[in-house]
C-alpha positions as CSV (number, residue, x, y, z in Angstrom):
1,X,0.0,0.0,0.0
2,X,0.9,3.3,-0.9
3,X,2.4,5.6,2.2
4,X,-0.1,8.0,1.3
5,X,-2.8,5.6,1.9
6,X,-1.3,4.4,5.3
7,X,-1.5,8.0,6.8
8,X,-5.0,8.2,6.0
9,X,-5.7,5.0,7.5
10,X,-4.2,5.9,10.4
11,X,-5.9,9.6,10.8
12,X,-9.4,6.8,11.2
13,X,-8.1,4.6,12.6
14,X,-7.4,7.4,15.6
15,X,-10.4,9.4,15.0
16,X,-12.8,6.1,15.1
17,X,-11.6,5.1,18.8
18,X,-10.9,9.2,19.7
19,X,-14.7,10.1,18.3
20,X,-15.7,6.8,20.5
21,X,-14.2,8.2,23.6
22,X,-15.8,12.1,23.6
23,X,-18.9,10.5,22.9
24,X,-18.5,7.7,25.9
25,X,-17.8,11.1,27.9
26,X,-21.1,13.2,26.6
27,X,-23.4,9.9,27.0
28,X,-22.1,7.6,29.7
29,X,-23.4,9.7,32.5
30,X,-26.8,9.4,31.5
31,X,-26.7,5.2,31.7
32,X,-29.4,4.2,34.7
33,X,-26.6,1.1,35.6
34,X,-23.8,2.0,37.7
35,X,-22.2,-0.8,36.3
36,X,-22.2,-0.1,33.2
37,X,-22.2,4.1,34.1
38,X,-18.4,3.2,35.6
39,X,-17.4,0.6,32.8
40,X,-17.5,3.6,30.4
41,X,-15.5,5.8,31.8
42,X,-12.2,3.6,31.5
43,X,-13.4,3.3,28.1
44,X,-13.8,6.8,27.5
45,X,-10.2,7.1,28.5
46,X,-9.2,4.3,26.5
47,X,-10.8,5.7,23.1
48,X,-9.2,9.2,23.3
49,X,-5.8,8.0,25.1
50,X,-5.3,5.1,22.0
51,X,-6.7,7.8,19.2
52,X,-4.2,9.9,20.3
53,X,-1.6,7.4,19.9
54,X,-2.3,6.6,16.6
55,X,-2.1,9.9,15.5
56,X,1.5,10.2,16.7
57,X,1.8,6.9,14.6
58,X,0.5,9.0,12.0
59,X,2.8,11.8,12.4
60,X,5.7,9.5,12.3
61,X,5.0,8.4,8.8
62,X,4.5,12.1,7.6
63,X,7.7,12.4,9.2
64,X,9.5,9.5,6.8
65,X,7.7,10.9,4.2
66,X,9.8,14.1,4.5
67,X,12.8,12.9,5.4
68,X,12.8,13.2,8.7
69,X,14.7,10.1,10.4
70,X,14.5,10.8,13.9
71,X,11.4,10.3,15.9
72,X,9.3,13.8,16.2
73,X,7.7,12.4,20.0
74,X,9.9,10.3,22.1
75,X,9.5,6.5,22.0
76,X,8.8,6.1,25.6
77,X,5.4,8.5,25.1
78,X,4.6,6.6,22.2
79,X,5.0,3.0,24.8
80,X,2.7,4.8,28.0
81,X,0.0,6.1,25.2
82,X,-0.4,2.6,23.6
83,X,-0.1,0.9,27.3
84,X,-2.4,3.6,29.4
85,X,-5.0,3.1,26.4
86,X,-5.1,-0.9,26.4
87,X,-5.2,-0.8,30.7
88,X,-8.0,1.5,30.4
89,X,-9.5,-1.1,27.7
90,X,-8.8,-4.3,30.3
91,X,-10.6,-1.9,33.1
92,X,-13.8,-1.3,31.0
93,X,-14.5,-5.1,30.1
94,X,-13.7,-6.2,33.9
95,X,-16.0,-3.9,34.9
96,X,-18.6,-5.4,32.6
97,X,-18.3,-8.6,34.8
98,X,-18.6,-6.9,37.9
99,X,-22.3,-7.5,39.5
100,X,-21.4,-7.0,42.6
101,X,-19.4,-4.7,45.1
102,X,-17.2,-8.0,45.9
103,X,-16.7,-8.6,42.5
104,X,-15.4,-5.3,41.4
105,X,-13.2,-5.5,44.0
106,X,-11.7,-8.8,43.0
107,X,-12.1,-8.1,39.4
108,X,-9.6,-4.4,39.7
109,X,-6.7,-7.6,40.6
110,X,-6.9,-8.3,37.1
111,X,-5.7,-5.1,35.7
112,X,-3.3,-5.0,37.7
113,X,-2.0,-8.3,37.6
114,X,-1.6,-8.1,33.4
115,X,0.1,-4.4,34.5
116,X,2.6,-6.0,36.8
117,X,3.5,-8.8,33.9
118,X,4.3,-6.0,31.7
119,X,6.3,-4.3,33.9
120,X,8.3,-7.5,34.8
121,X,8.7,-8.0,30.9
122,X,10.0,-4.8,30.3
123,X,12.3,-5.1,33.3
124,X,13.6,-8.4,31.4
125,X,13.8,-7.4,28.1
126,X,16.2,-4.4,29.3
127,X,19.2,-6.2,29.5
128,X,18.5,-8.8,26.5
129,X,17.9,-6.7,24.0
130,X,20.4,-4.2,22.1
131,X,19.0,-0.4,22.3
132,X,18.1,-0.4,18.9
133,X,15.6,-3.1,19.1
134,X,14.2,-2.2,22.5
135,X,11.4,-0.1,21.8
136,X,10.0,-2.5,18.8
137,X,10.3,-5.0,21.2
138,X,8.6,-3.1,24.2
139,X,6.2,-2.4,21.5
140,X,5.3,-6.0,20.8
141,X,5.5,-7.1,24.1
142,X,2.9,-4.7,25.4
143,X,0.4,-6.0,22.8
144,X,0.9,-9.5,23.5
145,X,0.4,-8.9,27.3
146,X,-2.0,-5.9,27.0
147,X,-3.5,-5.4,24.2
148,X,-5.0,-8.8,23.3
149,X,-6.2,-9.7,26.5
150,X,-8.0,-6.2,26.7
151,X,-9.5,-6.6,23.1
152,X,-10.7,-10.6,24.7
153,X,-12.0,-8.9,28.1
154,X,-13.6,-6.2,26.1
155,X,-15.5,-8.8,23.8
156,X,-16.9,-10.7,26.8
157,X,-17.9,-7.9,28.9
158,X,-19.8,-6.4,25.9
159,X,-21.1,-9.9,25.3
160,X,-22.8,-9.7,29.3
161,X,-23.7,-6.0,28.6
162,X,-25.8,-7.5,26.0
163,X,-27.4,-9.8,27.8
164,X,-28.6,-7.4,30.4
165,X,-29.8,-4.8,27.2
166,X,-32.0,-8.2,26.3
167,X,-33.3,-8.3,29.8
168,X,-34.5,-4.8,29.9
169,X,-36.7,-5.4,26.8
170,X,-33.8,-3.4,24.3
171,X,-33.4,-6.3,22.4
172,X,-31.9,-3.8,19.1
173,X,-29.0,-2.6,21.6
174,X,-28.2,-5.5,22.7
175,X,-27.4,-6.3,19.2
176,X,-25.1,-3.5,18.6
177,X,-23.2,-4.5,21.7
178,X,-23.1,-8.0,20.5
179,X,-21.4,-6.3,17.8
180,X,-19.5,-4.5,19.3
181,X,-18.0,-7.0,21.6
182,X,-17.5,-9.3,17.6
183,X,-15.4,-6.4,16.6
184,X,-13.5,-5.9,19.7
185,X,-12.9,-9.2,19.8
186,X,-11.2,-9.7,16.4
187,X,-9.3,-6.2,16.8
188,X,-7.7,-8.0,20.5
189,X,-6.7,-11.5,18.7
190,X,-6.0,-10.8,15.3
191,X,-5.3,-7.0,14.9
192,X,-2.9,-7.6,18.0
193,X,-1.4,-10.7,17.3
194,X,0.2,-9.7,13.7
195,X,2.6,-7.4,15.2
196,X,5.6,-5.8,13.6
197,X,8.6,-8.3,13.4
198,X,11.4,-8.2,16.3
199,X,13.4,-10.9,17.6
200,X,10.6,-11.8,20.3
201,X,8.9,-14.8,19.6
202,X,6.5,-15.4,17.9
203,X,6.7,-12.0,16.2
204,X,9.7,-13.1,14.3
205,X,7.3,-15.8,12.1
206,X,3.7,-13.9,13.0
207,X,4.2,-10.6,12.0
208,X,2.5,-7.9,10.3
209,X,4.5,-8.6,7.1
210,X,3.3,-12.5,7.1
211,X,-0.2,-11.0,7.6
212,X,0.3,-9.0,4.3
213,X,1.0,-11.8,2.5
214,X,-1.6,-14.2,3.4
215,X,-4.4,-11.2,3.0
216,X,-2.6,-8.5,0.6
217,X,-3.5,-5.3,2.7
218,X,-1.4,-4.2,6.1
219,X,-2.9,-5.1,9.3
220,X,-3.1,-1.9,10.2
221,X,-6.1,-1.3,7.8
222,X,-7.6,-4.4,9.4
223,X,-7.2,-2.6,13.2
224,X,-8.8,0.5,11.4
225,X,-11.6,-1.0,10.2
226,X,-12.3,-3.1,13.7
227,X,-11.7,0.6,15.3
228,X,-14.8,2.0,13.3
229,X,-16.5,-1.0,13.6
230,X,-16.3,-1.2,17.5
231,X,-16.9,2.8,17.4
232,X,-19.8,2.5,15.4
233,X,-21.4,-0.3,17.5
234,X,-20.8,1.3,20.7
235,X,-22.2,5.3,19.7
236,X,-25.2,2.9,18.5
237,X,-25.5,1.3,21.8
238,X,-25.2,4.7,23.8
239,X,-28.8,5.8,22.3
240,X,-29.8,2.7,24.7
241,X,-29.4,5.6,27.0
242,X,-32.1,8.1,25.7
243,X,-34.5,5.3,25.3
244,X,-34.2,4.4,29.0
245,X,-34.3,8.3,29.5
246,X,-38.0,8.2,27.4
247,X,-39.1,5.4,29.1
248,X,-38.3,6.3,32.7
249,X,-40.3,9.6,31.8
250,X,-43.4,7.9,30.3
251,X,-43.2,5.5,33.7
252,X,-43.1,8.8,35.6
253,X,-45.7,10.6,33.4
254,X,-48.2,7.2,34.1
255,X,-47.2,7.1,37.6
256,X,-48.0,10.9,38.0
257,X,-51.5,10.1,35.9
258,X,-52.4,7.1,38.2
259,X,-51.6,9.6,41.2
260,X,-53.9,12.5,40.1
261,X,-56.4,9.5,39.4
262,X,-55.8,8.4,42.7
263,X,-55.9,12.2,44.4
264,X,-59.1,12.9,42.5
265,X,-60.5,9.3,44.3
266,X,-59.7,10.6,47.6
267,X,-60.8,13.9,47.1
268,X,-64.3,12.6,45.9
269,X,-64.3,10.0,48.8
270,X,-63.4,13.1,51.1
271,X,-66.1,15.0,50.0
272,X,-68.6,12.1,50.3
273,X,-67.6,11.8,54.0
274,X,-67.6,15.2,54.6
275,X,-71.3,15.2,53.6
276,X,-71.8,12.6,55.3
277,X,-70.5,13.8,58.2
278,X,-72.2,16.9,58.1
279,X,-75.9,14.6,58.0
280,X,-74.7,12.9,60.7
281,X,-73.8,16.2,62.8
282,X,-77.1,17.3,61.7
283,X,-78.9,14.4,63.0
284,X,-77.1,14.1,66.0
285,X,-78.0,17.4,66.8
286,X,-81.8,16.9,65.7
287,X,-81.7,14.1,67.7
288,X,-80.4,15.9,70.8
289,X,-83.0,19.2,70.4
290,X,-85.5,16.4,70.6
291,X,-84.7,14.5,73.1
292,X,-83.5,17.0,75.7
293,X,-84.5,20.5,74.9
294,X,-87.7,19.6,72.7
295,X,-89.3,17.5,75.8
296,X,-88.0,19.8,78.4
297,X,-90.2,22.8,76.4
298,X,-92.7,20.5,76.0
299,X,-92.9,19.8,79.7
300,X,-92.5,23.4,80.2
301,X,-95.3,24.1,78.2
302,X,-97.8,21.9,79.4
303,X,-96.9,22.9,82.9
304,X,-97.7,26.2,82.4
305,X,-101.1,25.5,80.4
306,X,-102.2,23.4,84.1
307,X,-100.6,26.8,86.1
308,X,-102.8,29.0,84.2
309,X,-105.7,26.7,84.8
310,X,-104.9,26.7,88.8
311,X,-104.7,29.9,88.5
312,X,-108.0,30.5,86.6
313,X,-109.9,28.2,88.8
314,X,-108.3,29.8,92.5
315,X,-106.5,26.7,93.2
316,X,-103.8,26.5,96.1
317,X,-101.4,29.0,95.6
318,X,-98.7,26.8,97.4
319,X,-99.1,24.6,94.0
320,X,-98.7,27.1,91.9
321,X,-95.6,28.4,93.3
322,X,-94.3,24.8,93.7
323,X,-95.3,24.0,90.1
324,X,-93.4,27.2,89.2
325,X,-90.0,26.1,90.7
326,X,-90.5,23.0,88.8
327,X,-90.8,24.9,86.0
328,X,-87.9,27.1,86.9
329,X,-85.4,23.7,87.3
330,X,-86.6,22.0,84.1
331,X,-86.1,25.7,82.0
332,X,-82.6,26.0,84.0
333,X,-81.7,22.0,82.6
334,X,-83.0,23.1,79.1
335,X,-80.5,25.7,79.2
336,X,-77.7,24.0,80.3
337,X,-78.1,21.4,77.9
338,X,-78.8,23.9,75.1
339,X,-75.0,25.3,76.1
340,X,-73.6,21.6,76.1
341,X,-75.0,21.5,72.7
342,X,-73.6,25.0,71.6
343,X,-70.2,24.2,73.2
344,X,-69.5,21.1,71.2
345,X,-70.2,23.0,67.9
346,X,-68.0,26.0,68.6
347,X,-66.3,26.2,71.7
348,X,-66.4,29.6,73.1
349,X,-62.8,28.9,75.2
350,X,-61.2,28.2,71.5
351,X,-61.3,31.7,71.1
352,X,-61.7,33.4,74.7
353,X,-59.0,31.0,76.5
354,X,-56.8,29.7,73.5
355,X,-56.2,26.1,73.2
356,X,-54.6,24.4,76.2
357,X,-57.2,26.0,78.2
358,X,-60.6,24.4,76.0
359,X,-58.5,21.4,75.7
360,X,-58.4,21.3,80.0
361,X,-62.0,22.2,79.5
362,X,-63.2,19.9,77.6
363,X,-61.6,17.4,79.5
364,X,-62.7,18.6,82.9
365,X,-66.6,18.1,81.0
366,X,-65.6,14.9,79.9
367,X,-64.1,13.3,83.6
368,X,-67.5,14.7,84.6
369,X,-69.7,12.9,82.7
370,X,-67.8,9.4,82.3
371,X,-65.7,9.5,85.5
372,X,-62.7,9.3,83.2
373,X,-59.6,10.5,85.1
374,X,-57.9,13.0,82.2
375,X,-54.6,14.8,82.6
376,X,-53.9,17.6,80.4
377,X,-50.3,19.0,80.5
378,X,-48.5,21.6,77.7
379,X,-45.2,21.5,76.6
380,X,-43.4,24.9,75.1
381,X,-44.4,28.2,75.3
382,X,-48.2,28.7,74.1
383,X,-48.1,29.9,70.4
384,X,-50.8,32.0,68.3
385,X,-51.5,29.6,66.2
386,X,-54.5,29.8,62.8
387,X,-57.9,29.1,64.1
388,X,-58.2,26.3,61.6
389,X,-55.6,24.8,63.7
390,X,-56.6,25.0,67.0
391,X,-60.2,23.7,66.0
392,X,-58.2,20.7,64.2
393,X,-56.6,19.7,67.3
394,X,-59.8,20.7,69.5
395,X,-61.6,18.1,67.2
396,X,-58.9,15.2,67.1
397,X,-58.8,15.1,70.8
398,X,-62.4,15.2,71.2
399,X,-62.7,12.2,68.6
400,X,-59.9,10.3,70.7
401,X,-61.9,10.6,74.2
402,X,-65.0,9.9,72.4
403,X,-63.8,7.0,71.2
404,X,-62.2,6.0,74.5
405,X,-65.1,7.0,76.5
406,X,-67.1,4.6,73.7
407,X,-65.1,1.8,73.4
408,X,-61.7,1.5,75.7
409,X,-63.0,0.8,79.0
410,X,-59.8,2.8,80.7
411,X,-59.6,4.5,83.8
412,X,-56.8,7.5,83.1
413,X,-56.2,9.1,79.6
414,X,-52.9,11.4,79.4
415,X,-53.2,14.6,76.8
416,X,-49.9,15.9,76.1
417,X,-49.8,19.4,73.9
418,X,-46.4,20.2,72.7
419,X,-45.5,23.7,70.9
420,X,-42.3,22.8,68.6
421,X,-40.6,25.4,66.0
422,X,-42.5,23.8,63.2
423,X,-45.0,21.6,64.5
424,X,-48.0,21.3,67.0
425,X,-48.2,17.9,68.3
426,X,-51.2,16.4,70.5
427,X,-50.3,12.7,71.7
428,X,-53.9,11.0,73.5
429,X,-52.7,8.2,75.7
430,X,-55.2,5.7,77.6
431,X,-54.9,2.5,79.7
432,X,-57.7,0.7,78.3
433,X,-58.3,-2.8,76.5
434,X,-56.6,-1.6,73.1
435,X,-57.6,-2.9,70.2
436,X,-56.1,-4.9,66.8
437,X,-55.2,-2.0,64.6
438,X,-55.1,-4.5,61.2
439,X,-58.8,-5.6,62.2
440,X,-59.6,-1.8,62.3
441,X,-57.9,-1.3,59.1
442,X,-59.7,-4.1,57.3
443,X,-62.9,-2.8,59.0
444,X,-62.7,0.5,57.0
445,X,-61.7,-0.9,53.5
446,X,-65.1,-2.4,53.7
447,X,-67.2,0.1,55.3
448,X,-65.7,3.7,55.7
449,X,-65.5,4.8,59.7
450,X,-65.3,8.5,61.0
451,X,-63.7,7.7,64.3
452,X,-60.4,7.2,63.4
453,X,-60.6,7.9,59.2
454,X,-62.1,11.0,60.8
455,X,-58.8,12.5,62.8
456,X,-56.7,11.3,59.9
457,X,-58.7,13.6,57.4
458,X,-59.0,16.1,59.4
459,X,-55.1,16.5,60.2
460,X,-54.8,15.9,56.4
461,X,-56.2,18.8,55.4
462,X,-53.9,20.9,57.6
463,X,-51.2,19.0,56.0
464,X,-50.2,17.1,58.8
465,X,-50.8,13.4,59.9
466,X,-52.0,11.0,62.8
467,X,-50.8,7.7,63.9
468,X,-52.1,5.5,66.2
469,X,-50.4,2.6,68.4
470,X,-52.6,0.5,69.7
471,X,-52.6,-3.6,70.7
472,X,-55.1,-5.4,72.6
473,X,-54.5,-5.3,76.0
474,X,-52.1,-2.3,76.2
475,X,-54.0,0.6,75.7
476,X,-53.7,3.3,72.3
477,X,-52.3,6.2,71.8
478,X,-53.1,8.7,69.1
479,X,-50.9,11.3,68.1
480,X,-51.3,14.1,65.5
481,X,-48.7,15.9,64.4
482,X,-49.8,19.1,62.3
483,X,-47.6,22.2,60.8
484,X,-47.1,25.3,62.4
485,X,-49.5,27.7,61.2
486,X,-49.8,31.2,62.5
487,X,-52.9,33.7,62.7
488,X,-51.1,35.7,60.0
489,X,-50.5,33.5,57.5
490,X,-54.3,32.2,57.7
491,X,-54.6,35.7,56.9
């Protein structure tokens, strides 16, 4: 082959692997497997380090073409290029291999063993070899010891690589590594084996010149066209990448679909128990009216219809003023209930006393009535805190003793109010029977509840959540923790 032509082949030959390498450096960042993410960094560095050396190669035949008999870049530079590249090569295909943490740590022993068999070679060939020779044989032996077993290790961890693109459903770049690891493979054995001749076996009977023969073109346009093979191959399988990109965002894009689906579920299920709710409050209330007040005014009224007739017809006046008293207690109940009923919609202590204070309320009302024996105690200095807030907590609480006063069959609850730089947290704590929390959750999948479901909406909508620890025999404890929110920014 004409010179001419050799200097061109070597200008691809270095700008296949060199174009490889600043592509492996824009792309290989973007791989989701850290395997494979760290396997193409050595073989970044291998693709630029070996283009560069085969530019020098070039260089050195412009060089002869000139006239020029001494080398334009010292030998030695020429040896670490070639050797740094095919290192960087061995590192990329045991990396391949590595599955594991172990592994890689095993597998870096390789590397360095094939380094330190070089090294000892060169150390060798030193005194065995006159000066002139030296550097052809250096040359030689590092692609004997490097080169083809990096070309080998390349092949088979492109050869795994593939596998795993096959397991991840990208069949079509798992071909192109296949390829890839076929043209690696043949640029390790054969590119690498047909070396230029020297007195170190068996490069003086396999040598580049014997290769020439048998084929009629120099090897080095067989290593080119492996190089833009292998280069080709691996830019193809680096668009893996972007797919994997694409997908990840249409999983995310589905995921963020199925969510909204999901939030708009809860939201209508919200709303449905909020109504609910409401007809039950109503009801309750109705119920309440009825019973308490709308009988005590009926009694009222009837007792003063059968005053009015004692009083038409001259009866006793000692009845009349006893039948007044008893018409004086029975207005005085009607009242006090009518306030019981007023309290639990709006407590008036919410907004005259602050919190703590209608929390100790509330549970001073509640010991009353069930006999309960309720500790209140406050933790931090007392905040100004959003109205929405404080009737959040007023209501969690009063679900929580409800509930105990209902089912736990306890003798002391503990309410612990805590003021923290970000949060108000309320903890409920009782000694009663407990209960099985799974049973509880099972209950509600089938038919809503709004004891508990209730706290955890209601702390939900103030962005904030409730848990409950609870197991039969030990007693619960309910705890809501909610964000700080002031008066001002309710405002």
């Amino acid at each position: 082959m004409h010179p001419h032509y050799i200097i061109i082949v070597y200008f691809l030959y270095g700008l296949a692997f060199f174009s490889m390498g600043l592509l492996v450096i824009m792309e290989g960042n973007r791989a989701s497997d850290i395997r494979l993410r760290k396997a193409l960094r050595p073989l970044a560095g291998f693709g630029i380090v070996h283009g560069l050396h085969e530019w020098v190669e070039m260089f050195d035949q412009i060089e002869q073409l000139s006239g020029y008999t001494g080398p334009i870049i010292p030998q030695y530079v020429r040896l670490a290029l070639l050797a740094v590249s095919f290192v960087s090569l061995i590192a990329f295909g045991t990396y391949l291999l590595a599955y594991t943490e172990t592994a890689q740590r095993v597998i870096t022993l390789v590397p360095i063993g094939l380094e330190a068999i070089w090294v000892f070679g060169l150390a060798t060939f030193r005194g065995n070899y006159p000066p002139s020779e030296i550097w052809a044989v250096a040359d030689v032996w590092t692609r004997y010891t490097l080169a083809m077993p990096a070309g080998m290790l390349a092949a088979i961890g492109l050869i795994a690589q593939q596998r795993a693109f096959r397991r991840s459903g990208l069949v079509r770049f798992g071909q192109d590594a296949l390829w890839a690891a076929v043209a690696f493979a043949w640029y390790g054995v054969v590119g690498q084996f047909f070396v230029q001749a020297t007195a170190l076996p068996p490069s003086h009977i396999i040598n580049q010149d014997l290769f020439l023969q048998i084929f009629g073109f120099p090897v080095q346009l067989f290593r080119a066209a492996m190089a833009v093979a292998a280069a080709v191959f691996v830019i193809r399988f680096l668009r893996a990448f972007q797919v994997e990109t694409e997908q990840e965002i249409n999983a995310l894009q589905a995921a963020q679909l199925e969510e909204a689906q999901k939030q708009e579920a809860l939201k209508g299920e919200l709303f449905r128990r909020i109504v609910d709710a409401q007809e039950g409050e109503r009801q309750r209330i109705a119920r309440d009216l009825h019973d308490e007040t709308g009988q005590a005014l009926t009694a009222i009224g009837m007792g003063l219809r059968g005053l009015s007739t004692a009083l038409t017809n001259n009866r006793s006046p000692d009845q009349a003023v006893k039948t007044l008293r008893q018409l004086e207690s029975l207005a005085a109940d009607s009242l006090h209930e009518l306030q019981r009923l007023i309290s639990d919609l709006r407590p008036s202590h919410l907004d005259d006393l602050g919190l703590p204070a209608a929390l100790r309320w509330y549970a001073g009302a509640v010991q009353e009535r069930t006999g309960l024996k309720i500790r209140v105690d406050t933790e931090g200095d007392e905040l100004l805190i959003s109205s929405a807030l404080k009737i959040a907590i007023f209501r969690i609480v009063q679900e929580a003793l409800n509930n105990i006063s209902k089912h736990a069959q306890a003798k002391e609850v503990y309410i612990k109010l805590e003021y923290q730089s970000q949060h108000v947290v309320v903890s409920v704590r009782d000694d009663g029977v407990g209960f099985d929390l799974d049973t509880v959750r099972m209950t509600r999948t089938r038919r809503p509840s709004l004891g508990l479901a209730g706290m955890q909406e209601r702390a939900a909508l103030m962005k904030g959540e409730v848990s409950i620890q609870s197991s039969p025999g030990q007693g619960t404890i309910v705890e809501a923790r909610l964000p700080l929110q002031s008066e001002e920014s309710e405002a």
